[in-house]
VOSE-533319 format. One record per residue: residue number from 1; residue in three letters; x, z, y of N, C-alpha, C in turn. Coordinates in Angstrom, 3 decimals. Atoms other than C-alpha are relative to their C-alpha. Layout:
REM residues N
(NUM; 'ALA'; (X; Z; Y); (X; Z; Y); (X; Z; Y))
...
This chain:
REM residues 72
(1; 'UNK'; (-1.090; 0.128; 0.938); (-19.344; -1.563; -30.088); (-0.233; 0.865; -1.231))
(2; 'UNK'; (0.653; -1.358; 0.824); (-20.800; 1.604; -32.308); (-0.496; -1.003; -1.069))
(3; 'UNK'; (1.320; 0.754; 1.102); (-23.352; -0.875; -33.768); (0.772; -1.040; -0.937))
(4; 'UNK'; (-0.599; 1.032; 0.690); (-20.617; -3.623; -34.686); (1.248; 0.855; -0.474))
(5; 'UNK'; (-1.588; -1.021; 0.641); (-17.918; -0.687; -36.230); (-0.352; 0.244; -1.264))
(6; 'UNK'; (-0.557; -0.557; 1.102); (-17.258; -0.031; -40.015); (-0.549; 1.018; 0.418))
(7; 'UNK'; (0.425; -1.306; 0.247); (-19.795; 2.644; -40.795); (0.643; 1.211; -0.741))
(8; 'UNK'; (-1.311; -1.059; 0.737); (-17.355; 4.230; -43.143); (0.869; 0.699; 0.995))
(9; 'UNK'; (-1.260; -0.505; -0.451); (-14.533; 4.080; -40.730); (-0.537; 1.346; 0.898))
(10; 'UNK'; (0.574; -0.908; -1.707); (-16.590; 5.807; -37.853); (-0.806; 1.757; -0.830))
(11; 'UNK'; (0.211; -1.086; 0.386); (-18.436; 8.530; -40.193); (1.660; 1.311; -0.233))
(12; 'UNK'; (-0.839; -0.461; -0.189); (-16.633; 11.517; -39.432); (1.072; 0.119; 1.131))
(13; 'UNK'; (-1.589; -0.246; -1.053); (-13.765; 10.305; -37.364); (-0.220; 0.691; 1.503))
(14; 'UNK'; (-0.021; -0.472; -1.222); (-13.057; 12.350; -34.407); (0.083; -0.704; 1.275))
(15; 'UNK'; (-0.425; 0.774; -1.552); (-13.521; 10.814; -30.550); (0.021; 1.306; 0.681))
(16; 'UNK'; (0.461; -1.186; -1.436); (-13.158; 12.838; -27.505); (-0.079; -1.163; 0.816))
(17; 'UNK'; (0.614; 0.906; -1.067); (-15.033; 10.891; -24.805); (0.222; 0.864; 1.057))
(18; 'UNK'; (-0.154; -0.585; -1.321); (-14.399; 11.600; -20.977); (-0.574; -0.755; 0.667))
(19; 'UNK'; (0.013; 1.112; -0.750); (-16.257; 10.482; -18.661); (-0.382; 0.453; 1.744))
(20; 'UNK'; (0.263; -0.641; -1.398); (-16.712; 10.601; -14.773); (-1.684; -0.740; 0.328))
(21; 'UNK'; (1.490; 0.139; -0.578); (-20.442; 11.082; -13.391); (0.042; -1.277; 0.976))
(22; 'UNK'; (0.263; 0.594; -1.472); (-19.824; 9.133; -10.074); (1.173; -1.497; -0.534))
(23; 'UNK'; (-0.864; 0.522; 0.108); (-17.791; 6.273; -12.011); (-0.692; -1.761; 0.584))
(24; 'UNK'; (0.824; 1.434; -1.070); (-18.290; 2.816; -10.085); (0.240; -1.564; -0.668))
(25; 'UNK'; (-0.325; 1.371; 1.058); (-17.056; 0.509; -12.889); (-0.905; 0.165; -1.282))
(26; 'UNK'; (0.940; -0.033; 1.058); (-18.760; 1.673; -15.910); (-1.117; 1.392; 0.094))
(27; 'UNK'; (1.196; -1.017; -0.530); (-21.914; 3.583; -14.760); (0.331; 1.099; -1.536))
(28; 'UNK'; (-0.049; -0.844; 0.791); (-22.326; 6.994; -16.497); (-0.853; -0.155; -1.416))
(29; 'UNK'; (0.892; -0.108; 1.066); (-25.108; 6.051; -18.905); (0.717; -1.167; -0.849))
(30; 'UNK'; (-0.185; 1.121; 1.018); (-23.342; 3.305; -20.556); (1.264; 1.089; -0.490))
(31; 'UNK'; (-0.445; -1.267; 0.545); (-21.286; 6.779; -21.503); (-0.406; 0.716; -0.777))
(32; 'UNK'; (1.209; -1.126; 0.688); (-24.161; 8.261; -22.493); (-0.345; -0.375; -1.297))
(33; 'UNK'; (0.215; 0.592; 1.242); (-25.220; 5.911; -24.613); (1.247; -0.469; -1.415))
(34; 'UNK'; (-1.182; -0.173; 0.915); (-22.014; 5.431; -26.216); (0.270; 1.231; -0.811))
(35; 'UNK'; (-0.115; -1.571; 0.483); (-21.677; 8.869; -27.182); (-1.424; 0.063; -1.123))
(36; 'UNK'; (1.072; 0.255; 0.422); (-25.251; 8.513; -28.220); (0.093; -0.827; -1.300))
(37; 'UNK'; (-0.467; 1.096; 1.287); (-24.260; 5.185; -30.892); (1.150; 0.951; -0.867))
(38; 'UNK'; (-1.247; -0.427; 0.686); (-21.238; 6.999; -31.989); (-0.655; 1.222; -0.831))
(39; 'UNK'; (0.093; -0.965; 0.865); (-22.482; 9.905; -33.092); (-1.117; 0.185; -1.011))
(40; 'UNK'; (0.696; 0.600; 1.327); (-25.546; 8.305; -34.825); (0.403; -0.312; -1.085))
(41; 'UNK'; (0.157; 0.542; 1.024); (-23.575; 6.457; -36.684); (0.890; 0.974; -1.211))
(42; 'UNK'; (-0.860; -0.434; 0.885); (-21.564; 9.308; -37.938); (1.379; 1.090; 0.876))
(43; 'UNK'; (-1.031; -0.876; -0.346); (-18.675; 10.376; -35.670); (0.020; 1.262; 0.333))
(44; 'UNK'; (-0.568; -1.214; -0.806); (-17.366; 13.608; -34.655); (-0.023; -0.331; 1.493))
(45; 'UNK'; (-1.002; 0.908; -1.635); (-17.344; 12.829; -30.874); (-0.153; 1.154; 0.795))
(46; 'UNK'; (0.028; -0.923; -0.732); (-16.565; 15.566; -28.210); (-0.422; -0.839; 1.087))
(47; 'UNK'; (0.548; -0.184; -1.307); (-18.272; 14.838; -25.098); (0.266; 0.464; 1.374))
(48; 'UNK'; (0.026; -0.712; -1.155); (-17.177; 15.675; -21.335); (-0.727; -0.982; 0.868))
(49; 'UNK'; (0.409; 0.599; -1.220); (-18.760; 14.522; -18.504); (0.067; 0.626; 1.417))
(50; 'UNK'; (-0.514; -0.648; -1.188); (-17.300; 15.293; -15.215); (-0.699; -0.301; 1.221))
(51; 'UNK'; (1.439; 0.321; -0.771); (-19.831; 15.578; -12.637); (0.810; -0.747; 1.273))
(52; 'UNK'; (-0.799; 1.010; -0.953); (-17.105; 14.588; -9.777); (0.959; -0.732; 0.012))
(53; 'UNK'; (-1.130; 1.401; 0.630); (-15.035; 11.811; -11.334); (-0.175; -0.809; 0.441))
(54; 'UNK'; (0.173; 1.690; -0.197); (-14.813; 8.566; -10.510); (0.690; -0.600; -1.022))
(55; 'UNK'; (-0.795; 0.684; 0.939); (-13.228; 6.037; -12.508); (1.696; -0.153; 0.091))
(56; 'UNK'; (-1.280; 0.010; -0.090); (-9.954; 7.699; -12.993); (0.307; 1.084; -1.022))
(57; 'UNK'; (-0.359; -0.595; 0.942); (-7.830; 9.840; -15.356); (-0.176; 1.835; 0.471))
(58; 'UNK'; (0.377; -1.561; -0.682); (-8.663; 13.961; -14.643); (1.445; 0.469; -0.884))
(59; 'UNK'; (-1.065; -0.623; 0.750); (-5.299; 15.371; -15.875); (-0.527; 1.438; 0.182))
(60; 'UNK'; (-0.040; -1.275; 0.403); (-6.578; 18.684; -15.402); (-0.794; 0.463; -1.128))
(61; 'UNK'; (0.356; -0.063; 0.795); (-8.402; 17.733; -18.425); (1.141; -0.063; -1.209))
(62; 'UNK'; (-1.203; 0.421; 0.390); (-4.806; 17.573; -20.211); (0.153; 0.998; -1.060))
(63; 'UNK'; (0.031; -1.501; 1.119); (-5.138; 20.814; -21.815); (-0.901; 0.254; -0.943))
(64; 'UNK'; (1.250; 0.384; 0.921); (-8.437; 20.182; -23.552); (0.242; -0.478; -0.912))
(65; 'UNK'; (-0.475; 1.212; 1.086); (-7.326; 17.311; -25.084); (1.357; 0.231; -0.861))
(66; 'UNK'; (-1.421; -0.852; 0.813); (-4.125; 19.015; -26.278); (-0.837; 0.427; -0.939))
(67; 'UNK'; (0.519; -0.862; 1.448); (-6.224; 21.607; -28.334); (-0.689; -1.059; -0.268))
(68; 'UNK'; (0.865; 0.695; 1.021); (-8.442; 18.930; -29.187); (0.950; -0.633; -1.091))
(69; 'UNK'; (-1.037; 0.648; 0.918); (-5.756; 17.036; -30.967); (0.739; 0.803; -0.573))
(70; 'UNK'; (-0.719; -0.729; 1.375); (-4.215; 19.907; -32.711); (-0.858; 0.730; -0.558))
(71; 'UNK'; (0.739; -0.667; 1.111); (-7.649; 20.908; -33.993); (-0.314; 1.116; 0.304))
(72; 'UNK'; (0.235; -1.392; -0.553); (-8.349; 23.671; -31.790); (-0.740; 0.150; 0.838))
């Protein structure tokens, strides 16, 4: 999706990516590589990768993503 995005829009803009190591729907490297496209083409992108995730939401990542979104 990186490759088919508005190079403008994407230079710069901030992502935070999460992703779980052990995820059984979208393997970790198609994470990797995402992160990888994105920030070629420009973005800001924060990066986690949670070594024991699966494909689910980590709320104890809740606080991260707070300061991330107020820039902190």
């Amino acid at each position: 999706m990186a490759e088919l995005a508005d190079a403008e829009r994407l230079r710069g803009l901030p992502i935070f990516l999460v992703h779980g190591r052990l995820d059984w729907m979208f393997p970790v490297q198609v994470a990797r590589h995402t992160h990888e496209a994105l920030s070629a083409a420009g973005a800001n992108v924060t990066y986690r990768e949670i070594a024991d995730l699966s494909h689910c939401y980590p709320r104890e990542i809740n606080a991260e993503m707070l300061a991330w979104l107020r820039g902190g």
